[in-house]
N, C-alpha and C positions, 0 to 999 in steps of 0.2 A: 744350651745353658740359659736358663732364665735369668729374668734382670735381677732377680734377689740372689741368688749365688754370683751374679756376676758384681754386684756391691758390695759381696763379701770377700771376693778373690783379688779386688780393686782394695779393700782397706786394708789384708793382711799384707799384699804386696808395698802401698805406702808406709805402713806399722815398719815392714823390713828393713825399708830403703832410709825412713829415720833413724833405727836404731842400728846403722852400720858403723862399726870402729874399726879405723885400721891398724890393728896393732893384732895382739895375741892375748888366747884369756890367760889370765894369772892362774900357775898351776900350785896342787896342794895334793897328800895322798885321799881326804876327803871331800867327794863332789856333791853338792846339795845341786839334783838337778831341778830346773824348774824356779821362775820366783814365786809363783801362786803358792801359798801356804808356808815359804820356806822357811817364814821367822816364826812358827810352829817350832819346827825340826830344832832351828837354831837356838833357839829359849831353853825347847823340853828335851831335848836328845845332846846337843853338840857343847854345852856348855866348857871351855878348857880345851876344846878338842877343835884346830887347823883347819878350816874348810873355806873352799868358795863356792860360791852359787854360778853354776851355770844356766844361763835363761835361756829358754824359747825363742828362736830366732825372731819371733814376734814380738820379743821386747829388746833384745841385742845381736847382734849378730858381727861378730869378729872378725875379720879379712885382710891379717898379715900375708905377706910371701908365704911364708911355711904350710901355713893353715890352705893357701888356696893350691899349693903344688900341694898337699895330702888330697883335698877335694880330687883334683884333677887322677890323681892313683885310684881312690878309691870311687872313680862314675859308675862302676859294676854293680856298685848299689841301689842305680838310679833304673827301678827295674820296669816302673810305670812311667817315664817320663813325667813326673805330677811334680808338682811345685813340693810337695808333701813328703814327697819319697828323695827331693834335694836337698832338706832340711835335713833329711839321715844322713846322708851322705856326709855331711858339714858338721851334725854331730857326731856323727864316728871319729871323723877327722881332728876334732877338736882335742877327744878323749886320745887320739894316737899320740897329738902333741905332748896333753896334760899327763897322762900316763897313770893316772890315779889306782885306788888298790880296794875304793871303797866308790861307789856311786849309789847316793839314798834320795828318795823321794816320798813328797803325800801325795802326790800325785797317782794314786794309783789306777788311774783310768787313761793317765795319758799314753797314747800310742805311740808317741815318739818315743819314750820311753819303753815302752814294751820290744820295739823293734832292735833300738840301740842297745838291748841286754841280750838280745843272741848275735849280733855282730861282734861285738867289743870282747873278746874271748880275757880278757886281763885284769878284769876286775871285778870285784864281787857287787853284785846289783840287790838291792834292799828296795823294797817297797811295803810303805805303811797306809794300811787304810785309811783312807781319810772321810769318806761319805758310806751313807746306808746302800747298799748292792743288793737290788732285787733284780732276779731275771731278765727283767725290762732292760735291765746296765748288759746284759751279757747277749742279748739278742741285736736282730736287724729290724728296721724299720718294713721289711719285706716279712720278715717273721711277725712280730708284732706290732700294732699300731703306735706301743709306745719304746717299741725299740728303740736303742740308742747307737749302735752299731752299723757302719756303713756295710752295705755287701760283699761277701766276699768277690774277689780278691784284692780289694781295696785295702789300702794300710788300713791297719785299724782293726780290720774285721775280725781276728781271733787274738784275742787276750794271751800274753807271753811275759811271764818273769819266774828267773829262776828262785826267786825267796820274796816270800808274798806276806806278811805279820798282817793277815787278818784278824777279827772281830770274834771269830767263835767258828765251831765246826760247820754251819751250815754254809758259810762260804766256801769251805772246801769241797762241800755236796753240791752246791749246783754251780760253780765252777767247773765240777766232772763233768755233770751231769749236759753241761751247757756245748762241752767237747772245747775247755780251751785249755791252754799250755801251760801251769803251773808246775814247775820241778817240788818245791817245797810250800807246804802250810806250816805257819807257826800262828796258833790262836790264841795272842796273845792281850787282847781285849782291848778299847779305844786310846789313841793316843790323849785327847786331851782331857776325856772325861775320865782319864785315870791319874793324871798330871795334877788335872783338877783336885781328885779326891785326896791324890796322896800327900800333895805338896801346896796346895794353897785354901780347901776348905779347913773349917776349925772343928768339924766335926763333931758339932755340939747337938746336935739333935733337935735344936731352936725353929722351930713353927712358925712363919710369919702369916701365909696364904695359904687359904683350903687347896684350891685349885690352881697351879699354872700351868696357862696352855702356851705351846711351844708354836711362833709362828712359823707356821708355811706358806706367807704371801708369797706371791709374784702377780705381777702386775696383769700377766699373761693371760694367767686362768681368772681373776679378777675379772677383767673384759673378756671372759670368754673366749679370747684366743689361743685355744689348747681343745685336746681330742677332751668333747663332751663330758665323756663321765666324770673325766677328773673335775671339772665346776660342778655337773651335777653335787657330787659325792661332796666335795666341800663346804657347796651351799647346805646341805641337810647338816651337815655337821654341825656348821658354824652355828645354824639354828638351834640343834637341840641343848648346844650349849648356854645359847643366849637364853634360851626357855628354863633350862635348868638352875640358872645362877638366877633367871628372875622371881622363881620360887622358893627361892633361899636366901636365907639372911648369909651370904660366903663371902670370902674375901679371894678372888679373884685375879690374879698377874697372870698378863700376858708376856714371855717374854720377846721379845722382836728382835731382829736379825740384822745384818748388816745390808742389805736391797731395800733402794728408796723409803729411807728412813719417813720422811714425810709424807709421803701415800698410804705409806702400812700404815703410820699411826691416825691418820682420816680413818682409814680403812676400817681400823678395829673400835675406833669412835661412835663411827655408825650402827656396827652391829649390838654392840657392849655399853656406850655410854659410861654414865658414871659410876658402872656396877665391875669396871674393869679400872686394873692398874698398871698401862704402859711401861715394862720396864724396859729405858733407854737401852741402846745395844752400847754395848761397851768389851770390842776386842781383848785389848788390853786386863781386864778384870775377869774376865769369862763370863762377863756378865748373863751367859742364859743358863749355866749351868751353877750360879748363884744363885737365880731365882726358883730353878728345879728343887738345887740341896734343902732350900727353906719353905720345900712346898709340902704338903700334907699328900697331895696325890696330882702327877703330873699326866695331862691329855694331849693325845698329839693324834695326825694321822698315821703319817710312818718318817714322821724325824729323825734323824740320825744322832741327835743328843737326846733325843727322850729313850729312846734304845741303849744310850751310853746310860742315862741314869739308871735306865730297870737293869744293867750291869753293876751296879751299885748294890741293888735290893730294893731301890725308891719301889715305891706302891704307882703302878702306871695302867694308863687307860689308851690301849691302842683304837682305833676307831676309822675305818673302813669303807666307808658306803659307794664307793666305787663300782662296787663290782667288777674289778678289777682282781681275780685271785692272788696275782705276783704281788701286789700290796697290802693282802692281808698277814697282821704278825707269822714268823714264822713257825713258833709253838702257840698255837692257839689257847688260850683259858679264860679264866672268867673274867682276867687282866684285859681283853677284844671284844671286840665287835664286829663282825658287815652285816648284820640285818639291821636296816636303815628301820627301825622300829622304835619310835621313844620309851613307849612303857619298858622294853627291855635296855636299853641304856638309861635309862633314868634309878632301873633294877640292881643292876650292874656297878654303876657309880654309887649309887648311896653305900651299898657294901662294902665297895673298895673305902671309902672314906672312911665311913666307919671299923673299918679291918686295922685289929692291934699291928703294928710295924712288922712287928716278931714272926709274926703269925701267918705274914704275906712273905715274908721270907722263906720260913720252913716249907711253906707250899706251894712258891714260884723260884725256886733256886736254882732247880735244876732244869728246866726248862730257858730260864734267862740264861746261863751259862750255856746252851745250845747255840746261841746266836751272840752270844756277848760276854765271853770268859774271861773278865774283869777279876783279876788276883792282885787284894790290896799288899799282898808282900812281893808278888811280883808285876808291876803294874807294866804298859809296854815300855816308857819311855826307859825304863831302868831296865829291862829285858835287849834292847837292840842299840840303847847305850855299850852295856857288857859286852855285845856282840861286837861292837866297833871297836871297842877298844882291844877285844883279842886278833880282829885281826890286823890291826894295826902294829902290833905286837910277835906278830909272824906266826900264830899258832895256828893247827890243821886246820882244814878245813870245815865244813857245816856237818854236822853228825846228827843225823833224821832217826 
């Protein structure tokens, strides 16, 4: 073990040892597991509707009598002896106490999660997408260099839930394709960038900015510490953007994200200056998907909310220069790019900006709905709301 996994195994074990309560978690028929994104769920899906948040033994971690004689039953689970694989154990245990009837998450990358949904035979497990999944999410780091997936037989390594409310068809394609454990697909299109449109844009059609580009800092690839292409592919971006708005009289929002507020906006000062219009991040307001609805044509590389907008019909500029194929759009048109080529993305954009609304809808509709099946009368949070509430209600089962 190297000293940088060994600082990491060192802070999750202290994270644990602070958040240990001796008592038992409060039980409820609805389990929001995970706190990462939970007040999502809780806002856009649970509103009226009983539920506790189960954390990540990384933020809490329970240890009544009850809960540690179920642990002690259930060690059969502990099949790696891994610190990782006792976390199961302890959440299975948990779910034995709590006895719930529903357990949902946005988490849907989490492995704890993935694993405790074929242990836990008693309760109906929901997972909503919550980020962009390109192959890269579905591989190993032995597979590809930007795999995200430990090896097998490591927890983690193969994707498993039984009811998955993805984005659009194509996650159901290379989810096969990738060989992991999905029982059902529902493509039911973004949770928030449909929350957004249904229930807090005003839908007015109102044009503030030619262009907002959607941040993808991290500090990471900033400094160059990330596999190459992806700074190359950035840096060229970032450029022909900065070239293109210098030749134009446009009006410009960037919108920024909630990682190192203060770095990103140096960040995009330097590149943009005063040809750019920082808009603060603002949880609460959805402040990026504000700045999307009121933008004339939104640019991103492969964002996860500029994908929710082109689910909308927004007019969008995917752009590429990676060389990286897993991160080019996944219906390609005149809406992308990876030839790192200005004359041709400077081609490319002046069209889309100039393209009637209408016009970019009738021609990229069905395409966008491959990857992003955004139904303003069925948006998701209202689709797997219904679903909690029928089975809370005792009715049959999932009908595929």
């Amino acid at each position: 073990m190297n000293t940088r996994h060994l600082r990491i195994r060192l802070k999750t074990t202290l994270s644990v040892l602070k958040g240990i309560r001796f008592s038992s978690p409060p039980k409820s028929e609805v389990i929001v597991f995970d706190l990462t994104a939970s007040d999502r769920l809780v806002t856009m899906v649970l509103p009226g509707i009983g539920h506790v948040i189960l954390p990540s033994p990384a933020d809490a971690m329970y240890l009544s009598p009850v809960i540690v004689l179920l642990m002690l039953k259930n060690l059969k689970y502990w099949g790696e002896m891994r610190l990782g694989q006792l976390f199961v154990v302890y959440l299975v245990s948990c779910l034995e106490y709590i006895r719930p009837k529903i357990v949902i998450t946005f988490q849907d990358n989490n492995s704890f999660f993935w694993r405790i949904s074929r242990l836990y035979r008693k309760a109906e497990f929901l997972a909503m997408q919550q980020g962009n999944r390109t192959p890269e999410d579905l591989l190993s780091r032995s597979q590809h260099p930007c795999g995200c997936l430990p090896d097998h037989p490591r927890l983690g390594s193969k994707i498993l839930m039984p009811h998955f409310y993805c984005w659009g068809r194509y996650q159901e394609k290379i989810y096969k394709q990738y060989g992991h454990d999905i029982d059902h697909f529902y493509p039911v299109g973004p949770l928030i960038g449909g929350y957004y449109k249904t229930e807090v844009s005003d839908n007015s059609g109102a044009i503030s900015y030619d262009l907002c580009l959607v941040s993808e800092y991290r500090k990471e690839i900033a400094n160059g510490m990330c596999y190459r292409p992806i700074k190359t592919g950035q840096d060229r971006y970032l450029e022909f953007v900065a070239k293109y708005v210098r030749t134009r009289s446009l009006r410009l929002a960037v919108a920024s994200h909630s990682h190192e507020q203060e770095a990103q906006n140096e960040f995009f000062l330097k590149i943009f200056g005063s040809q750019a219009k920082v808009i603060p991040y603002s949880r609460e307001k959805l402040s990026t998907y504000e700045a999307m609805d009121h933008s004339n044509v939104v640019i991103a590389q492969y964002s996860a909310a500029a994908y929710e907008a082109a689910g909308w019909g927004k007019k969008v500029f995917f752009c590429n220069f990676t060389g990286i194929e897993f991160r080019d759009c996944p219906a390609p048109g005149f809406w992308s790019i990876s030839n790192p080529d200005y004359s041709d993305f400077e081609r490319k954009l002046d069209a889309l900006l100039a393209m009637d609304q209408g016009d970019f809808e009738r021609q990229a509709e069905e395409s966008m709905k491959y990857f992003m099946n955004f139904d303003p009368a069925k948006p998701a949070h209202r689709v797997i709301r219904e679903r909690i509430l029928k089975i809370l209600a005792h009715e049959p089962k999932f009908i595929t």
